[in-house]
C-alpha positions in Angstrom: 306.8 40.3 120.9 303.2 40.4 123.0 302.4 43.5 124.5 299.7 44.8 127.0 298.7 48.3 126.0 295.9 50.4 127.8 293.1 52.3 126.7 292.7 55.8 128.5 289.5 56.2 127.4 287.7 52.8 127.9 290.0 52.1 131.2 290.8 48.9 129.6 294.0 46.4 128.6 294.6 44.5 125.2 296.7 42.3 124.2 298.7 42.8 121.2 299.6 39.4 119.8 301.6 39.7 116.4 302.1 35.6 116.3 298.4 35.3 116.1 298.2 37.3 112.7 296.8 35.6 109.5 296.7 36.6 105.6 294.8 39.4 104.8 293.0 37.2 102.2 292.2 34.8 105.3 289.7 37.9 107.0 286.2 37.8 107.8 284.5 39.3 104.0 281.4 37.8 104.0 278.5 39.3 103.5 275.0 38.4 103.7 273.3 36.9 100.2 270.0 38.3 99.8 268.0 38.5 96.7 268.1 42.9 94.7 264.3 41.7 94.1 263.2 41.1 97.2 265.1 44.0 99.1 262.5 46.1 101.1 264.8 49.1 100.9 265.8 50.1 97.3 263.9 52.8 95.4 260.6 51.8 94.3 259.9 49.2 97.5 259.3 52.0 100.0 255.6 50.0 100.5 257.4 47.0 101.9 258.4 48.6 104.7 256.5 50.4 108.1 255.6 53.7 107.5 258.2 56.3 106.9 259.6 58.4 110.1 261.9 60.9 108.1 263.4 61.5 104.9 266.0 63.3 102.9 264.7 64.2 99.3 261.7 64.9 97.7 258.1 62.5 97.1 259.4 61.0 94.2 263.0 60.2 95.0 265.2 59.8 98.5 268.9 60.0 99.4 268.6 58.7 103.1 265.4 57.3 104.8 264.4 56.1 108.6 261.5 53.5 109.2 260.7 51.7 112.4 262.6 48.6 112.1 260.1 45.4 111.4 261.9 43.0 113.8 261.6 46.1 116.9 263.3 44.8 120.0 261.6 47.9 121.9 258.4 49.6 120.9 257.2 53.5 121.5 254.1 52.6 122.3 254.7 51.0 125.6 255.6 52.9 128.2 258.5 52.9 130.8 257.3 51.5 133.6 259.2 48.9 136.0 257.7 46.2 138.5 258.1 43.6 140.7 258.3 40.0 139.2 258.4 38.0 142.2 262.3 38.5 143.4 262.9 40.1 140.5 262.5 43.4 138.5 261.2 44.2 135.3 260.9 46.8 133.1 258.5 47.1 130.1 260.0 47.1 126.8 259.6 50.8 126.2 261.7 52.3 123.5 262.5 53.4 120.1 263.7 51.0 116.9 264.3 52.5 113.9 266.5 51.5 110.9 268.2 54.5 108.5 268.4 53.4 105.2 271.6 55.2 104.1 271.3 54.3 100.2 268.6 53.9 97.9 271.0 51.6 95.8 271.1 48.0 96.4 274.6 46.9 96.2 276.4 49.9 97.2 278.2 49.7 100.5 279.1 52.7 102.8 282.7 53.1 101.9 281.9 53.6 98.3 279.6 56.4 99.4 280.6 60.2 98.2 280.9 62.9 100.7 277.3 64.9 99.7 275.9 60.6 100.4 277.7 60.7 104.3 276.6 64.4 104.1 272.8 63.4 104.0 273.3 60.4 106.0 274.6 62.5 108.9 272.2 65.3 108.6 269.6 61.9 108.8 270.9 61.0 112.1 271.0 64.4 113.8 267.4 64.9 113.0 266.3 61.6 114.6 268.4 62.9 117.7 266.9 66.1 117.7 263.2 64.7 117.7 263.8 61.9 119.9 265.4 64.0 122.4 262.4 66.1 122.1 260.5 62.8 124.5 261.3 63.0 127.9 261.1 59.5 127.8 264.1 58.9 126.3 268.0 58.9 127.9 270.5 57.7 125.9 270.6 56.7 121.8 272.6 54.2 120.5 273.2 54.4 116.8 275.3 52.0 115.4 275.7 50.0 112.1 276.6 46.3 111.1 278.2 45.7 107.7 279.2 42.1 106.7 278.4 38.5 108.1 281.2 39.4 110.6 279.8 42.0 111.9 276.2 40.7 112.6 274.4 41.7 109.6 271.7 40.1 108.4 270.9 42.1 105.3 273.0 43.0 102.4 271.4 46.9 101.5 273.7 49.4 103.8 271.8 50.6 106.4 272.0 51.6 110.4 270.0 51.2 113.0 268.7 53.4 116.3 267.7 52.2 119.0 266.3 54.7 121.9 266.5 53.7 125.9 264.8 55.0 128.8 267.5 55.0 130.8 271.4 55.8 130.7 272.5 51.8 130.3 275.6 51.1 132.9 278.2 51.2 130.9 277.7 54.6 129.4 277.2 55.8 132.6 280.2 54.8 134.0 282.2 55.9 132.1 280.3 59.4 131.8 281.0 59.7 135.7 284.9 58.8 134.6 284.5 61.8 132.5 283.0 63.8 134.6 285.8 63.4 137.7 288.8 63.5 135.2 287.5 67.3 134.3 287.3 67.8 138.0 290.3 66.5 138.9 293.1 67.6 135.9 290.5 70.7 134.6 291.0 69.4 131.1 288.7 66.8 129.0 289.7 63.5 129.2 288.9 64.1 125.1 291.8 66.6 124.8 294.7 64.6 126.4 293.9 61.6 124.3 294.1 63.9 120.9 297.2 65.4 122.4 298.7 61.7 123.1 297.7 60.7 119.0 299.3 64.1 118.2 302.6 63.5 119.9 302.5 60.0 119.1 301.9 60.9 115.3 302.4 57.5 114.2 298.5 56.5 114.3 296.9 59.9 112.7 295.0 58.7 109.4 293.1 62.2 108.8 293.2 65.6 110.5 290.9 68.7 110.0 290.2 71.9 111.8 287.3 70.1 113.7 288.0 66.3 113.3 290.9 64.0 113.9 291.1 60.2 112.8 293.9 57.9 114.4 294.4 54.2 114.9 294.3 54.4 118.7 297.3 52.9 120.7 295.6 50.7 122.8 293.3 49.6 119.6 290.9 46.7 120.4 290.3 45.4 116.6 292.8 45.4 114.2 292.8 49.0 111.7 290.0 50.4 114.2 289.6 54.0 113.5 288.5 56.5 116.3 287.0 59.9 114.9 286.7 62.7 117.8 285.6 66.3 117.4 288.5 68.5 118.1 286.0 71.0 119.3 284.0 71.3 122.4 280.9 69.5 121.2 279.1 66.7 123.2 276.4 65.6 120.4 276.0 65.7 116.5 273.0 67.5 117.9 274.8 70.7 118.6 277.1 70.8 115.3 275.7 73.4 112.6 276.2 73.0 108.6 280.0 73.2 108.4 280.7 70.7 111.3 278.6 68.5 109.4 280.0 68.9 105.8 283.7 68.4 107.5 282.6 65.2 109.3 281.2 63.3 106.0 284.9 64.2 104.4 286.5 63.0 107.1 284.7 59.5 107.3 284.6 59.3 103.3 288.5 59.7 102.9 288.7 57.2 106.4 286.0 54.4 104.7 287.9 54.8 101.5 291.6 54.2 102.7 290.3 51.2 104.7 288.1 49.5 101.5 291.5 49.9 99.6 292.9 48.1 102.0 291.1 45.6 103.3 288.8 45.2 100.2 284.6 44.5 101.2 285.2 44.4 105.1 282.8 43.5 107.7 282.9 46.1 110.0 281.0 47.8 113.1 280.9 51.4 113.5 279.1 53.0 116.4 277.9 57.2 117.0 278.8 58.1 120.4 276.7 60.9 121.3 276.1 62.4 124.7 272.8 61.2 126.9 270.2 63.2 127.6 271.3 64.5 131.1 269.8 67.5 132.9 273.0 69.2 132.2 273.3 72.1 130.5 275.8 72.3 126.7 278.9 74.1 128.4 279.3 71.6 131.1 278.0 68.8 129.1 280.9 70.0 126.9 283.9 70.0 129.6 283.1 66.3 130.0 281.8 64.4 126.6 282.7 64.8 123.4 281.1 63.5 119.8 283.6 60.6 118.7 282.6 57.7 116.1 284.8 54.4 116.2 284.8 51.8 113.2 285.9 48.5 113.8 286.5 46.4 111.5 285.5 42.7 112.0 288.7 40.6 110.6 288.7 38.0 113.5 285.7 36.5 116.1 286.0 37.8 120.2 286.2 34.4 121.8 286.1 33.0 124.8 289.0 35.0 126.4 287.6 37.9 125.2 284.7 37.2 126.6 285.7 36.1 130.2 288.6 39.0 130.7 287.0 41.7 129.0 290.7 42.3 127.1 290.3 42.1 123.8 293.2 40.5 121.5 294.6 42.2 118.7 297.0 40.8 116.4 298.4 43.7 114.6 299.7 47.0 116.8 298.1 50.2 115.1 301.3 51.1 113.5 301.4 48.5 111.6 298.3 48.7 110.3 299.0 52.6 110.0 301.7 51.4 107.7 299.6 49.1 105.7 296.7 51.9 105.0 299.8 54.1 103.7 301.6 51.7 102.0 
């Protein structure tokens, strides 16, 4: 049977639609074909690319490594100015676009990665957040990462990308302000009652730590999507210390694992929700946002409907594929 399920946190409806399933062997695996020899980010090639913005590891070797991404759709060097076009309004293309390079190994994916590999790769991304937030320039930082042909990738090498806005975009806002009145309103994080739901619930928890929890949402948008939300009062990987860290790359390693045994080399977007940079102070900021990285794997195209209703369809209810990842 169909089913309409809604999403607490993104205010949304999907549509479960089991009938709609295919084979697992029938999902989106592709991945980009690009040549080891002419990959600008192995070990050895680190001329073919802009110059270096940060690394992990000494001169002569690197675990992790951030350049300015070639093909920038923003660039730091303008500034963020808006005028009048006309009717219309513009806005300079002020911004930051930089690419982490997470591996200095050609063919290995992320979800063959070890925890000391997620370890450095999310030290990596909490120092780029940390300088960047340094510019008062900059408002929000989306840091995401496409993996597979299904996912948008264009190269093979495993890598994320940054990019760095002026502004809070709409969306993010929006849904901040949601935030922000459901602490006002119930005096408890919207954060909390959804980890208390998936606790009660039970059925969708993959992974559970003193500071981390990973579930299959209920009202899932992609089939085996994985939320991962700080069980502790933190709004930003800029605010977690050593430990948080170290527990966060276990927690994605034994998630990226269970879904590569299961779904074999899967295109796949994952996306770090951090707080924007808001003239609020860290306890406040805390009472409404809250760290939380969702992978979503990429097994079927967002058509038309998608598209046109904003609800997504998703063939296979969480608990299914909670059944499948333990099975």
């Amino acid at each position: 049977m169909s089913e309409f399920r809604y999403c607490k946190l993104n205010r949304k409806w999907v549509l479960f639609a089991p009938n709609r399933l295919k084979r697992i062997d029938e999902y989106n695996k592709s991945f980009p074909k690009d040549d080891e020899k002419d990959c600008p980010f192995e070990a050895g090639k680190e001329s073919f690319t802009p110059p270096e913005i940060f690394r992990i590891g000494s001169k002569d070797g690197w675990q992790c490594r951030v350049v300015p991404n070639l093909y920038n759709a923003l660039s730091i060097e303008e500034e963020p100015i808006s005028s009048r076009d006309g009717m219309f309004e513009k806005f300079d293309g002020f911004g930051a676009h930089e690419v982490i390079v997470e591996t200095p190994i050609h063919n290995r994916q992320m979800y063959d990665f070890t925890v000391d590999e997620f370890y450095y790769y999310f030290l990596t991304v909490q120092n780029r957040l940390k300088e960047l937030k340094k510019d008062e320039r900059f408002k929000y930082i989306s840091i995401f990462k496409n993996s597979g042909r299904g996912a948008g990738a264009t190269m093979s090498h495993s890598h994320s990308q940054l990019i760095g806005l002026p502004f809070v975009p709409n969306k993010i806002m929006d849904l901040f302000e949601y935030k922000k009145d459901y602490f006002k309103s119930k005096h408890r994080t919207l954060f909390d009652d959804i980890i208390y739901d998936e606790q009660i619930r039970d059925s969708g928890i993959l992974y559970e730590c003193r500071f981390f929890i990973a579930y299959l949402p209920y009202a899932s948008e992609f089939p085996f999507e994985v939320m991962i939300t700080s069980k502790v009062k933190k709004p930003s990987l800029i605010y977690f210390d050593d430990i948080f860290i170290k527990n966060l790359a276990k927690v994605v390693q034994v998630v990226m694992e269970q879904l590569r045994n299961k779904l074999g080399n899967f295109s796949y977007n994952m996306v770090i929700h951090n707080a924007p940079f808001l003239d609020i102070d860290e306890i406040e900021l805390a009472q409404i946002y809250r760290f939380y990285i969702r992978i979503l794997p990429r097994l079927y195209n967002i058509a038309g409907f998608e598209l046109d209703s904003g609800i997504f369809v998703n063939p296979i209810f969480p608990e299914v594929a909670m059944d499948a990842l333990n099975g």
